[in-house]
C-alpha positions as CSV (number, residue, x, y, z in Angstrom):
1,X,0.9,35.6,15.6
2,X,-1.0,32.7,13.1
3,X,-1.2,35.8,10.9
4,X,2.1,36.3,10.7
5,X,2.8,32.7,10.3
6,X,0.2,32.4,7.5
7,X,2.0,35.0,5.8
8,X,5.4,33.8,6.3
9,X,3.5,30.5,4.9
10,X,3.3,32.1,1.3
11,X,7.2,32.2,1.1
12,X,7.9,29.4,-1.9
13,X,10.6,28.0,0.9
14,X,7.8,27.7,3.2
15,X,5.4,25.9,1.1
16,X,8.2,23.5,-0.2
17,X,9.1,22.1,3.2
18,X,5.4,21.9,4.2
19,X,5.0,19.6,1.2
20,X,8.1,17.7,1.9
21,X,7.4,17.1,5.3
22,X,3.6,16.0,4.1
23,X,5.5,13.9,1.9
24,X,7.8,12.3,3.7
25,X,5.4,11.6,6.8
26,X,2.9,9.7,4.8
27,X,5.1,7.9,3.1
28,X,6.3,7.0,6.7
29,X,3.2,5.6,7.6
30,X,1.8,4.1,4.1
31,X,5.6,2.3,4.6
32,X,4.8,1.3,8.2
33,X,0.9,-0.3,7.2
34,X,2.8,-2.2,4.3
35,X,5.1,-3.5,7.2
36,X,1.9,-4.6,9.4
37,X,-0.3,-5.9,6.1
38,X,2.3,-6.1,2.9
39,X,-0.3,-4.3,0.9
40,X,-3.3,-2.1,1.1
41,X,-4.6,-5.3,-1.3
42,X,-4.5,-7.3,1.2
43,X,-5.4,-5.4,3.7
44,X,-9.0,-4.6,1.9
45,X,-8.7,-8.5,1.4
46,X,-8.4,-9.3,4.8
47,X,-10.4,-6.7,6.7
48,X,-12.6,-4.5,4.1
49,X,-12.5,-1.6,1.8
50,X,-13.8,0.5,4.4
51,X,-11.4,-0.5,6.8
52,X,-8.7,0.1,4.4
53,X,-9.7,3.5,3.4
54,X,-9.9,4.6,7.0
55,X,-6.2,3.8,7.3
56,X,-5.3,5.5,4.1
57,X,-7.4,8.4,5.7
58,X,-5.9,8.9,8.9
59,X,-2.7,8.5,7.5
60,X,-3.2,12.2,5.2
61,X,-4.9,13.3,8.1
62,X,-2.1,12.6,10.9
63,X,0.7,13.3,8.0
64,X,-1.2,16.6,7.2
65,X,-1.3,17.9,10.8
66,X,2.0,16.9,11.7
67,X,3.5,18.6,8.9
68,X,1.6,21.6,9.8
69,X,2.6,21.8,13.0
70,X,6.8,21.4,12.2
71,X,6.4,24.5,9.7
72,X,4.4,26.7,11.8
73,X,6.8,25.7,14.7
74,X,10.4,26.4,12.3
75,X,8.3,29.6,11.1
76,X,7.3,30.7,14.5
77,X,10.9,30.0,15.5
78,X,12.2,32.4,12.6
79,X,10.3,34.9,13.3
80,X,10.7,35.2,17.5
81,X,13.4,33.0,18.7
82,X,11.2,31.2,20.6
83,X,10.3,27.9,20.4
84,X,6.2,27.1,21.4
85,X,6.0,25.2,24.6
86,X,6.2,21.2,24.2
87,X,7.3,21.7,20.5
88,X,9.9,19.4,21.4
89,X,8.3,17.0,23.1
90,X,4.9,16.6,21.4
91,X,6.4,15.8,18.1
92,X,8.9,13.4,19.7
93,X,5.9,11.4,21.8
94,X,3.8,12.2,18.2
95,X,6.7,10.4,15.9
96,X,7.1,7.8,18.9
97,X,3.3,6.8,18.8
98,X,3.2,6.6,15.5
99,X,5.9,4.1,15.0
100,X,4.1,1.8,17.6
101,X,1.1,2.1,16.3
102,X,2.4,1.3,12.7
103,X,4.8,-0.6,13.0
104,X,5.2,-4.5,13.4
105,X,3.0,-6.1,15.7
106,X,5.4,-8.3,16.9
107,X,8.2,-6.3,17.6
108,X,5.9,-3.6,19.3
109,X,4.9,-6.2,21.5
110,X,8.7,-7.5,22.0
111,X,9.8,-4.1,22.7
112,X,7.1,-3.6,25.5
113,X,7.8,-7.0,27.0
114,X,11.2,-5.9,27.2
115,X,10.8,-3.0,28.9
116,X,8.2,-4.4,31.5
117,X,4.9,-3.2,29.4
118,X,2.8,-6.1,29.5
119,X,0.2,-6.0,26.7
120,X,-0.7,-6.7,23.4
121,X,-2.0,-5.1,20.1
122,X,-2.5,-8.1,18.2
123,X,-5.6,-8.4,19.8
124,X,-7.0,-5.5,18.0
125,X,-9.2,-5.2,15.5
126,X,-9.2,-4.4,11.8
127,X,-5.4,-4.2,11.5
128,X,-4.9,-2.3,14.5
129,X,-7.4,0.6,13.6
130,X,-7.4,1.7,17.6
131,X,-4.2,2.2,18.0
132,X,-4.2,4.3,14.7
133,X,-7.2,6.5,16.1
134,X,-5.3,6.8,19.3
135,X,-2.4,8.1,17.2
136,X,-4.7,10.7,15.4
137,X,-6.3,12.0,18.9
138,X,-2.8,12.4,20.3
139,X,-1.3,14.2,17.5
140,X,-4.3,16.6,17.3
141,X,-3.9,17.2,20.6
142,X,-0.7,18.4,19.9
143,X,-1.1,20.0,17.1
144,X,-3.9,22.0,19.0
145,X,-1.6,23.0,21.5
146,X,1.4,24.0,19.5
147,X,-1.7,26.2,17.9
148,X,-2.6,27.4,20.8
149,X,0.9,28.2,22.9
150,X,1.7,29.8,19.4
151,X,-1.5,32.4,19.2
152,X,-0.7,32.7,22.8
153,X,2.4,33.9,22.8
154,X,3.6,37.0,24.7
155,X,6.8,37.5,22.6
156,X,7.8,40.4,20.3
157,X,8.8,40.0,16.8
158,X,12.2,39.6,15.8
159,X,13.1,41.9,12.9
């Protein structure tokens, strides 16, 4: 099925929306470390160049996978009707994530107090660098099993 995929992948539609989606997701989270830091600037001010260009990593990293994982999901979809299990929900809990880990620090933390989660980010490191590598596990444990349930599926191809 990946074949098929990878093939479909060659389509100039295919390869637009994968770039899009790459696109727009790192922008998402270059947006949401300004929001945390103002600037990567001072961010390497603050807490390092390394530290800095581990963020900016992770962020093509997750945006990468992510988009990788919507188009083989919408392709897979074309092709059998079938959506891969938890394609739903891991991109949802992904996207959900990734906007705590990114976003404010203080409203994170405002939003768990409110809903009876009683604990704190601030207290991390190197402008929140665990929660980020948390983020990247998560979402490549997704994207490993929307990989998997989609090499692992028993469906036939619609034509």
């Amino acid at each position: 099925m990946l074949t098929l995929i990878r093939q479909e992948l060659h389509q100039r539609q295919y390869r637009v929306l994968l770039a899009v989606l790459f696109a727009f997701f790192l922008s998402l989270y270059v947006f949401l470390d300004f929001e945390g830091a103002i600037s990567y600037r001072v961010m390497t001010a603050e807490f390092g160049a390394l530290v800095t260009s581990t963020h900016i990593l992770i962020n093509v990293i997750i945006a990468g996978l992510t988009s990788v994982m919507v188009t083989f999901s919408i392709i897979n979809y074309k092709l059998t009707n079938i959506e891969p299990t938890g394609s739903n929900a891991i991109p949802f809990l992904s996207f959900l994530l990734g906007v705590l880990t990114f976003g404010c620090t203080s409203c994170v933390v405002a939003f768990l107090g409110a809903v009876g989660i009683a604990f704190t980010p601030l207290v991390l490191p190197n402008a929140n660098l665990l929660w980020k590598i948390a983020a990247l596990l998560f979402v490549a444990l997704g994207f490993i099993w929307i990989m998997y349930t989609i090499q692992n599926s028993k469906c036939k191809i619609k034509r």
